[in-house]
C-alpha positions, 0 to 999 in steps of 0.5 A, a space after each residue: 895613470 896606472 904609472 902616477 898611481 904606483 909611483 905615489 904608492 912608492 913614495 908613501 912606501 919608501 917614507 913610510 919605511 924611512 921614517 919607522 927605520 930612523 926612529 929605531 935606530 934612534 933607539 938603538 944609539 944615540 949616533 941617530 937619535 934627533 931632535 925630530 925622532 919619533 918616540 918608540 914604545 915597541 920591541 924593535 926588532 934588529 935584523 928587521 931593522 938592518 934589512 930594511 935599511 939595507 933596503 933604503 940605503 939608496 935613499 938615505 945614504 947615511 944608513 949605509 954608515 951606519 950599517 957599516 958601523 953596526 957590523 963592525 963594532 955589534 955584530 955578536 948581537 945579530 943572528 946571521 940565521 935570522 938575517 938570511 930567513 928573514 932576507 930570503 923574503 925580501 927582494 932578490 937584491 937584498 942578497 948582495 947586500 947580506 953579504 956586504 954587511 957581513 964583509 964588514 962584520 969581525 965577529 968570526 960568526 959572520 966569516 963565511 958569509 962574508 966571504 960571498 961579498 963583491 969587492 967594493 970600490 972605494 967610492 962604496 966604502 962607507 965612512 968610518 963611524 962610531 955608533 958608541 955603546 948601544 942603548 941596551 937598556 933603553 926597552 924597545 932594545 928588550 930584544 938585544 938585552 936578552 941576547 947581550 945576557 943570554 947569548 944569541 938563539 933561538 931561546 933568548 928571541 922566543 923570551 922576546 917575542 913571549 915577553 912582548 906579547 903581555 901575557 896574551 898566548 901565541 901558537 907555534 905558527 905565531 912564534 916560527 912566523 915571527 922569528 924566522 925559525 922552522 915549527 919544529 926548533 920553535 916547539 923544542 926551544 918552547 918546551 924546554 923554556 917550560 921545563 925550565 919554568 920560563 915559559 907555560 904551555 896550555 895544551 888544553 885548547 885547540 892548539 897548544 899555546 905558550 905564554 908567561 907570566 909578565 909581572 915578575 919580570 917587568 920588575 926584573 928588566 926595570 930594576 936595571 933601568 932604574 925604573 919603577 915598572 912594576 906591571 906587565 904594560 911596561 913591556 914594551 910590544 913585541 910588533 911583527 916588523 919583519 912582515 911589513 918592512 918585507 910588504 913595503 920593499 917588494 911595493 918599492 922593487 915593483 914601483 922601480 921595475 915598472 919604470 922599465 915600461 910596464 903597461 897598465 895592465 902589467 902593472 894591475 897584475 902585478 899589483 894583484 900578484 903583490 896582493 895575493 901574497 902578502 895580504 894573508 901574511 900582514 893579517 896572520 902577524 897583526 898588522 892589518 885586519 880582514 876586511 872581506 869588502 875590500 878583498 872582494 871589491 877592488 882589485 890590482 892597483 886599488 887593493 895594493 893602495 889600499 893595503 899600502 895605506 892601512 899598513 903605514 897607518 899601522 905601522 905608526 900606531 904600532 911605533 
């Protein structure tokens, strides 16, 4: 019974993921975009995006092309930083395929860690695709239109993240968590965007906030769109994809490893292990709220569903 339920769990894990990742790819080029993609109105983020889709490539083969295509073509766009942060939390198996995407990357930034791929064989190559130009003025890309006129770093993701909030104020745990870098980078990187009258910085609560003033610069990002925005709702929602995407996969690893013959009762403790150490993470980056009943009154293989259930329904809202 335990092994029914797991599978099931898997499957609405694997589609949940597949669905999001194809939507935001939609976003980027118009190579994915389709007729049944699901519109976005939040802030996509790309290393999040091409690690999960490293993640199911296996189940949807056309990723791996289009993987293959980003880092040949866009690679100057994607942080190599951030993609190994935020790769160390995925499953072990996503190492490999680091460094097989950076394999393909021509930006000299990607070299080294290149270097570490296995050779593939020709069956593995994937196919020759042209993604086109990216949708860089399309606003869930706000994250890649800073970098494309920024630069990549530290700087031009805090902006992001600061921007997507709408004016609410974030701690340096919430912007560390968010993007993958240590508190102490994240507080100087801070500070100086508030020295440089970027950012604000409350130092009179608790604990010290940073945030912006989001008006001015909805009219600046709409004014190269042809937009008339002119509040900060037309920002698009910065969403803590990374915690969730990382959530699923471990689920869809552990769902797979099961098959190697787990007993139920292997199965309820990892399924608890699974709990324990994502559950706190998904609450500290907004995708689910506590809910104590639950925490106290179900176990193993219930909780793991549950959550599983509420962070795919979150994920659809927060598309």
């Amino acid at each position: 019974m335990s092994r029914a339920t797991l599978d099931n769990i898997r499957d609405i894990a694997t589609r949940a993921a597949i669905d999001v990742a194809w939507a935001q790819w939609g976003c980027l080029t118009h190579s994915a975009a389709s007729v049944d993609t699901r519109p976005v109105s939040s802030i996509v983020d790309a290393e999040a995006l091409v690690l999960v889709s490293m993640w199911l490539q296996g189940d949807e083969r056309r990723m791996r092309d289009l993987l293959a295509a980003l880092a040949r073509n866009h690679a100057k766009l994607l942080s190599v930083h951030r993609m190994q942060q935020i790769g160390s939390r995925f499953p072990d198996e996503v190492q490999p395929m680091i460094h097989e995407f950076a394999s393909w990357a021509k930006h000299p930034s990607w070299s080294k860690l290149g270097k570490l791929a296995s050779v593939a064989s020709a069956a593995d190559i994937p196919r020759r695709k042209d993604l086109g130009p990216l949708r860089l003025l399309n606003p869930p890309m706000l994250q890649l239109r800073l970098r494309s006129a920024l630069g990549i770093g530290l700087k031009s993701d805090l902006l992001c993240y600061l921007l997507g909030q709408r004016a609410d104020r974030a701690t340096t745990a919430d912007l560390s968590n968010a993007l993958g870098y240590t508190d102490r980078n994240t507080r100087i990187a801070a500070d100086e965007l508030v020295d440089a009258g970027f950012v604000v910085r409350d130092d009179y609560s608790p604990t010290t906030t940073y945030g912006m003033h989001t008006q001015s610069w909805a009219q600046l990002l709409s004014s190269g769109t042809g937009a008339n925005a002119t509040s900060s709702s037309e920002i698009p929602r910065w969403q803590n994809w990374s915690d969730v995407f990382v959530f699923l996969a471990h689920v869809i690893a552990m769902a797979r490893r099961a098959q190697e013959g787990w007993s139920d009762y292997v199965v309820a403790s990892r399924a608890r292990d699974l709990v324990e150490q994502h559950y706190a993470r998904l609450i500290r980056g907004g995708v689910l709220v506590w809910n104590d009943r639950m925490t106290r009154e179900t176990q193993g293989l219930d909780a793991l569903q549950q959550i599983v259930n509420e962070s795919v329904a979150a994920m659809r809202v927060a598309l």
